[in-house]
C-alpha positions as CSV (number, residue, x, y, z in Angstrom):
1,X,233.3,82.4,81.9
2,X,229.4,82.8,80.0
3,X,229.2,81.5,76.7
4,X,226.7,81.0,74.3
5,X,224.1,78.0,73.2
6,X,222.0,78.4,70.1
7,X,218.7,76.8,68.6
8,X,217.3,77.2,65.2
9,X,213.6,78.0,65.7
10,X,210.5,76.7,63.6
11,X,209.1,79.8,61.3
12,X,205.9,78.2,62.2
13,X,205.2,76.8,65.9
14,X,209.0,78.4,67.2
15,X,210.1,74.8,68.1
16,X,213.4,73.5,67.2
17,X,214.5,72.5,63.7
18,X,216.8,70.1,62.8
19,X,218.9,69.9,59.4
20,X,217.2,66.8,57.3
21,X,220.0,65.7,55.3
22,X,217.5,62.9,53.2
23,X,215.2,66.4,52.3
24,X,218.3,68.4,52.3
25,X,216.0,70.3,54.3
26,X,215.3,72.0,57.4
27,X,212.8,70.5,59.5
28,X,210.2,70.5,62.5
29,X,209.2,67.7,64.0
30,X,206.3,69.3,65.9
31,X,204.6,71.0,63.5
32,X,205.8,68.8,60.3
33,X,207.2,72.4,58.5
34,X,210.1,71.9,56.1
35,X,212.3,74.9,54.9
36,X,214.9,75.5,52.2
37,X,217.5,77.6,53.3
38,X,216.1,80.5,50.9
39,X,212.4,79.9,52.7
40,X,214.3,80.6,56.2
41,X,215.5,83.9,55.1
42,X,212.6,85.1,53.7
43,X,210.1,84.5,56.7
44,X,213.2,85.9,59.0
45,X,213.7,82.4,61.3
46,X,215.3,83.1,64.9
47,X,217.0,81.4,67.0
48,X,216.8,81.5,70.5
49,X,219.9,81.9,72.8
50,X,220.9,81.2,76.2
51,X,224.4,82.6,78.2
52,X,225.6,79.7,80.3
53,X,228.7,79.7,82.5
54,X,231.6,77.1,82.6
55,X,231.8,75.0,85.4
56,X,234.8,73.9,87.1
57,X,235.0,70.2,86.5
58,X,233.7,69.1,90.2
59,X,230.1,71.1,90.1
60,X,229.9,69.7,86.1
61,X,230.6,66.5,87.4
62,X,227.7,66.3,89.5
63,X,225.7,66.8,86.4
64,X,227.3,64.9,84.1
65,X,225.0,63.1,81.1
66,X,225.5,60.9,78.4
67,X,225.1,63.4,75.2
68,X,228.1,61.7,73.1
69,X,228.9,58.8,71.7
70,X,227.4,56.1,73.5
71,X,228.9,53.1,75.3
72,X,227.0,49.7,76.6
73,X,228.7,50.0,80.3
74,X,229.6,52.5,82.5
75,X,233.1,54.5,82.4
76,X,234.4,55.7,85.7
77,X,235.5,59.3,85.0
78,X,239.1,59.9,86.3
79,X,240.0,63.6,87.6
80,X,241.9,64.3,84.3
81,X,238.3,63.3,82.5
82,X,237.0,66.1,84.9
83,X,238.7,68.7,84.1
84,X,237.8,68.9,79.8
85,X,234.3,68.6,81.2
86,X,231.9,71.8,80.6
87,X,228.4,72.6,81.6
88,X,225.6,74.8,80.2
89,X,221.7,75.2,80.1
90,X,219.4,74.2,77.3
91,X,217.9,77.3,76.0
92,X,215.1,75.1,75.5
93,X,214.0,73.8,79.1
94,X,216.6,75.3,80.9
95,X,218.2,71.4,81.9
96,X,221.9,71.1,82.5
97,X,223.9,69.3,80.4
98,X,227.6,68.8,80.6
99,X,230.0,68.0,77.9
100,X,234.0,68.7,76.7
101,X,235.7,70.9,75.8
102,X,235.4,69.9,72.1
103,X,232.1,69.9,71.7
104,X,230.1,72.3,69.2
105,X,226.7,70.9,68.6
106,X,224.8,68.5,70.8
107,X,221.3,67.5,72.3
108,X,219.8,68.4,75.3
109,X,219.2,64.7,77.8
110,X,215.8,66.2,78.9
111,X,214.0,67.4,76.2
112,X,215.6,66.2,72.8
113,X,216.7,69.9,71.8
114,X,219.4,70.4,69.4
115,X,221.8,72.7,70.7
116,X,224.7,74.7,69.0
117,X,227.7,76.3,70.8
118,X,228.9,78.5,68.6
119,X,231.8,79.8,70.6
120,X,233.5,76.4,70.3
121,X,233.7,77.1,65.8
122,X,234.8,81.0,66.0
123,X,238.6,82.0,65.2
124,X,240.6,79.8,64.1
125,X,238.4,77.0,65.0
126,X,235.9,78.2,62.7
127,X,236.0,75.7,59.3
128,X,236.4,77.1,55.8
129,X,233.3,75.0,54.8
130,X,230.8,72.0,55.7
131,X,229.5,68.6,54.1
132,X,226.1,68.6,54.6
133,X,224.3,65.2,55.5
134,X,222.7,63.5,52.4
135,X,221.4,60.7,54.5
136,X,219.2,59.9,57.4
137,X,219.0,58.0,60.2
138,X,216.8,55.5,59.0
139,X,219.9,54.7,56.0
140,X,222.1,54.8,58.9
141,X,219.4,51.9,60.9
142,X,219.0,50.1,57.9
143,X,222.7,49.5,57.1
144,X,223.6,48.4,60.5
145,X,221.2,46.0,60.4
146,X,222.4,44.5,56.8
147,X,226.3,44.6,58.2
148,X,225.1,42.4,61.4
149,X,222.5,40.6,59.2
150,X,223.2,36.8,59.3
151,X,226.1,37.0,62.3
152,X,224.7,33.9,64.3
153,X,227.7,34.5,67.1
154,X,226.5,38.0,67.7
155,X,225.9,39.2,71.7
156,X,222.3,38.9,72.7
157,X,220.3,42.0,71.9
158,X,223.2,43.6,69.7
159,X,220.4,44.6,67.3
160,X,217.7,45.9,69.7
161,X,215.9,49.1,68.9
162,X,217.3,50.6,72.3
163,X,221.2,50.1,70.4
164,X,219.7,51.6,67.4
165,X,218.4,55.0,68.7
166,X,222.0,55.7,69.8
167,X,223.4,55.7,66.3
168,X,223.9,59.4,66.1
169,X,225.1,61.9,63.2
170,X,228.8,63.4,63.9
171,X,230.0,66.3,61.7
172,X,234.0,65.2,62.0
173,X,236.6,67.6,61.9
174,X,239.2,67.1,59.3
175,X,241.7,68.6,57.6
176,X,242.0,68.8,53.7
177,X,245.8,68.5,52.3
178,X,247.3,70.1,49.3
179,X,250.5,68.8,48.9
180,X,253.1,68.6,45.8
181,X,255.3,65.5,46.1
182,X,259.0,65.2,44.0
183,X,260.7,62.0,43.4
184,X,264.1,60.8,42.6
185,X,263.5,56.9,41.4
186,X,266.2,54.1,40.8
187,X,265.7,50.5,40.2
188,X,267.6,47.7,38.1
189,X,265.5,45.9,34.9
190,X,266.2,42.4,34.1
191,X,264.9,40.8,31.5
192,X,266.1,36.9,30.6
193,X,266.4,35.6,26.8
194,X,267.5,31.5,26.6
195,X,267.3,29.8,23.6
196,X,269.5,26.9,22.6
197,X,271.2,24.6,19.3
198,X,272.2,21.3,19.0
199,X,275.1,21.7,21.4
200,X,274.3,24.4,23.4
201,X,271.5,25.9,25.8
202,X,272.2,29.7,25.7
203,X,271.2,32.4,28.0
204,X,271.2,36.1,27.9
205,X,270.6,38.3,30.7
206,X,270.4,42.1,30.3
207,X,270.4,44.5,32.8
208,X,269.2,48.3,32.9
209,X,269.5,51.3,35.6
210,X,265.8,52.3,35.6
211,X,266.1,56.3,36.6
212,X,262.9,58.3,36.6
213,X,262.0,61.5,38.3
214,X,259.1,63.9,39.0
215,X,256.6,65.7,40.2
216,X,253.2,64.6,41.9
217,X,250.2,67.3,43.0
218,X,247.9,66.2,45.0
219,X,244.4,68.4,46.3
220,X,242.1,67.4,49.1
221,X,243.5,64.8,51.2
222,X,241.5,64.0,53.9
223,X,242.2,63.2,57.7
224,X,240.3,63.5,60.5
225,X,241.6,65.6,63.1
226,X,240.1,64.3,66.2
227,X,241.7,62.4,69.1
228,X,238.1,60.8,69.5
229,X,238.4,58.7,65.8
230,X,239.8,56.2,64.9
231,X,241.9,56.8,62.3
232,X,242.0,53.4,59.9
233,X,238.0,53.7,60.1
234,X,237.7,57.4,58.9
235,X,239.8,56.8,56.3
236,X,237.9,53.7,55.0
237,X,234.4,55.9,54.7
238,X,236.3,57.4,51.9
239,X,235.3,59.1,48.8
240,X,233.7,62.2,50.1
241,X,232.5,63.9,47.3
242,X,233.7,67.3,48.6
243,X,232.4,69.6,45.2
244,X,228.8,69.5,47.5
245,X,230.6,71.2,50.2
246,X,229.1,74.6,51.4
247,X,230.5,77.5,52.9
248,X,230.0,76.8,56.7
249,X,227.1,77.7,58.4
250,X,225.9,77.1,62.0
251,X,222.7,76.2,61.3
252,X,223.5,72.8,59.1
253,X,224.6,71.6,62.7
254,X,221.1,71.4,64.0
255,X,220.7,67.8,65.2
256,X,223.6,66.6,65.1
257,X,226.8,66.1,67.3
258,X,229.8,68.3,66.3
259,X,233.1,68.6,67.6
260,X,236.2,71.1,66.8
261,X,239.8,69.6,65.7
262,X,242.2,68.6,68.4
263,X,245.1,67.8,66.0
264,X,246.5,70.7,63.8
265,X,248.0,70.3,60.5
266,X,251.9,69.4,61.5
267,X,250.2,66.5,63.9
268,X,248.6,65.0,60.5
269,X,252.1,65.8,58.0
270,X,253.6,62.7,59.0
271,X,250.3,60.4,59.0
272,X,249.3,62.2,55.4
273,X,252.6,61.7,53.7
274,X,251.8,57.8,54.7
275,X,249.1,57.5,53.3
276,X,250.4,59.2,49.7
277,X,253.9,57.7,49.5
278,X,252.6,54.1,48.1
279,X,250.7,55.4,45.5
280,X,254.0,58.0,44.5
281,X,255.7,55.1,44.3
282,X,253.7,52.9,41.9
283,X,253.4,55.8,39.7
284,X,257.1,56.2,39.3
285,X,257.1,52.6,38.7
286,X,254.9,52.4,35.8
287,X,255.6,53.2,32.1
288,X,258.8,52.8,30.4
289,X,260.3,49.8,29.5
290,X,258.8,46.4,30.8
291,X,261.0,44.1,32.7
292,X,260.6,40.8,33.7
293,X,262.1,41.5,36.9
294,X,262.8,44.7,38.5
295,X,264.9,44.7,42.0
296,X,266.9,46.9,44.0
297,X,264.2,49.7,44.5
298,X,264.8,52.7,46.1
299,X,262.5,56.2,45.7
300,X,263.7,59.1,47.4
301,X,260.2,61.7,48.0
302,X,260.5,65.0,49.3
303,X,256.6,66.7,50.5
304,X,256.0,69.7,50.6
305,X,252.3,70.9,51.8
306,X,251.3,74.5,52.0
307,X,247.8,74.8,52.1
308,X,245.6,73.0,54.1
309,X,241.7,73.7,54.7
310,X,239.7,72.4,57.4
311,X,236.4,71.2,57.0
312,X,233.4,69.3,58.8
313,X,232.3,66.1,57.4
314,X,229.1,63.7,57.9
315,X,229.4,60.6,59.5
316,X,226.7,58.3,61.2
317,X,228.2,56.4,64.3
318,X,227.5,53.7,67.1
319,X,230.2,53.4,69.5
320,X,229.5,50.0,72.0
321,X,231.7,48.1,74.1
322,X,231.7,44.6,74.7
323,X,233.7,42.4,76.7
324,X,236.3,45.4,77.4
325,X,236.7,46.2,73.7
326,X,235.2,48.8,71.1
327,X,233.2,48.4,68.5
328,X,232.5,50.8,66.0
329,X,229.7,51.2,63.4
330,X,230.2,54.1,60.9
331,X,228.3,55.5,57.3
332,X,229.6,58.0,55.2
333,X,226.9,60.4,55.7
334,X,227.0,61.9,52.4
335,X,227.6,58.3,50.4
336,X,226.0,55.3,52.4
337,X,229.3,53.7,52.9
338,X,229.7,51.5,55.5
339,X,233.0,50.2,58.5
340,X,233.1,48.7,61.3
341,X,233.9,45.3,63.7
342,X,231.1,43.6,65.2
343,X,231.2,41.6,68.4
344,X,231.4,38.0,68.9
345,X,229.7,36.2,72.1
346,X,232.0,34.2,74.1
347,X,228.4,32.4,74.9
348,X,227.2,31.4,71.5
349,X,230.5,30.8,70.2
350,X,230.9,27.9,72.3
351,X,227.2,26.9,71.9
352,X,228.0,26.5,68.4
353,X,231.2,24.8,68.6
354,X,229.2,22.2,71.0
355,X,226.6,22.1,68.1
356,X,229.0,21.7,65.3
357,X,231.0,18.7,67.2
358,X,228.1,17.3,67.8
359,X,226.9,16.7,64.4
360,X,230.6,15.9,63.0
361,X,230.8,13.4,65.5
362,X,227.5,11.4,64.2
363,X,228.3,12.1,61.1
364,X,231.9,10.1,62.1
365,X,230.0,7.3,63.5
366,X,227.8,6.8,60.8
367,X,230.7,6.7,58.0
368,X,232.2,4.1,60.7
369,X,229.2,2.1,61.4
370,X,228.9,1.8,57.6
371,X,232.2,0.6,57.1
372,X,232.4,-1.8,59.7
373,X,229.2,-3.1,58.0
374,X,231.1,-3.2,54.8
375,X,233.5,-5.1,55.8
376,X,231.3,-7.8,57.6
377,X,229.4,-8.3,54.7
């Protein structure tokens, strides 16, 4: 089966351009050229186009480069990995590349070319709109060297400038919830009154049947929809400010990696009314009467969601493994947030726990030595 890959051409020297989210720009790094989307339109860009066939999964194989997100040792690729594997040919330099099956935008290994597949977003894999980048990858360096700035018990070389050209930019599927919540409350109030005479300590305890009921609307909830993610990390790059979104467009891909969803909406239902039912709850708490105490809680919600949107968002990431476990570095493209768990080296751990012993021991000895002296004289 042929498909497509696509590159955004320089107006000026016909290399590629890539989408500058710092410029909110798109740029040439050949020839230095920067172009507003306007500026592109006017002076007619192309793009250049190549057909490319998919492979079965063992002729891919044979090919197979590291174009995703990028691990510190090597993965032995199981015939189930095979088969989501797909290859085409760098309208660029004509190089082979293989990736998934979920794969829109990527690089070329062998000459640095972004390169969009633009069958892989048509249909109903096409998103209603896009986030654009608002930062580079210089913000995206610069933070992951502030979170692991200081971390003494850091592996050797964790910040080496080979681990920081593989922090890449990811547009991440996700879906965007509407969803109206209704909710049927019921608690009991207590609140305590003592006071007391010359004879007599007295106590008063009252007791109320807390009933409240509503309705809760809630737009633009957002959860990622790829298997790929990890889900407590996406959700902790939150706030997107999603009024900057723009209508989707292919060529706001250009240097970056992009994938299409893997999970639809009624994978997510269960995982988004989660995430929502804590905060339904301490709303339907609140106002009212005060109590000093307030037990026997129960909140019945019903969800209901009936429009959902799915969009791309901007995320810088660095994936690693160390000592069989991930690690994962992520920004909020758009925001300069910052997540992730850093590493700890089993070697330097115990170098410092030696070093630390050490020094508490002498210090022990001292205070001993001292005291002993003290009591002698």
């Amino acid at each position: 089966m042929e498909q497509t890959a696509l590159t955004y051409l320089c107006p000026d020297c016909m290399a590629y351009l890539r989408y500058d989210g710092k410029e909110q720009k798109w740029v040439c790094d050949y020839c230095g050229g920067k172009f507003t989307r306007e500026e592109l339109e006017q002076r007619g860009a192309e793009t250049k186009q190549d057909d490319y066939e998919v492979k079965p999964r063992a002729e891919a194989a044979e090919n197979t480069a590291e174009i995703s997100y990028h691990y510190e040792e090597n993965i032995t690729e199981t015939d189930e990995d095979l088969s989501h594997l797909r290859a085409y040919h760098c309208p660029s330099c004509g190089g082979e590349i293989v990736t998934d099956d979920v794969t829109a935008a990527t690089f070329c290994v062998f000459c640095g070319n972004p390169t969009i597949l633009p069958t892989q977003l048509e249909g109903e894999y096409r998103p209603s709109a896009i986030l654009p980048f608002e930062t580079d990858k210089e913000d995206a360096r610069k933070a992951f060297l502030q979170l692991c700035k200081g971390k003494r018990l850091l592996p050797k070389g964790y910040t080496s400038e080979q681990r920081l050209e593989k922090i890449t930019g990811v547009y991440v599927p996700f879906w965007l919830f509407d969803c109206k919540a209704d909710f049927d409350y019921h608690a009991t109030g207590e609140n305590v009154i003592t006071w007391s005479d010359t004879r007599f300590i007295y106590t008063k305890t009252d007791l109320y049947h807390i009933h409240r009921a509503g309705t809760m609307e809630f737009e633009n909830i957002p959860l990622d929809a790829s298997e790929k993610m990890q889900d407590d990390l996406m959700d902790a790059l939150e706030p997107f400010h999603l009024e900057k979104k723009k209508q989707f467009d292919m060529s706001y891909l250009s240097g970056f990696l992009a994938e299409k969803y893997t999970y639809e909406p009624k994978d997510l239902y269960d995982r988004m009314t989660k995430r929502i039912t804590p905060g339904v709850e301490h709303k339907a708490a609140e106002g009212g009467k005060s109590y000093q105490r307030v037990y026997g809680v129960k909140c019945h919600t019903d969800f209901s969601s009936k429009q959902q949107s799915y969009m791309l968002l901007p995320v810088w990431m660095l994936m690693s493994k160390y000592d069989g476990k991930e690690y994962l570095f992520a920004m909020n493209g758009q925001t300069g947030k910052i997540v992730g768990e850093l590493p700890v080296s089993n070697s330097r751990s115990a170098k410092w726990f030696v070093i630390i012993f050490c020094i508490s021991f002498v210090i022990v000895m001292i205070v001993l030595a001292l005291l002993a002296m003290g009591g002698v004289l």
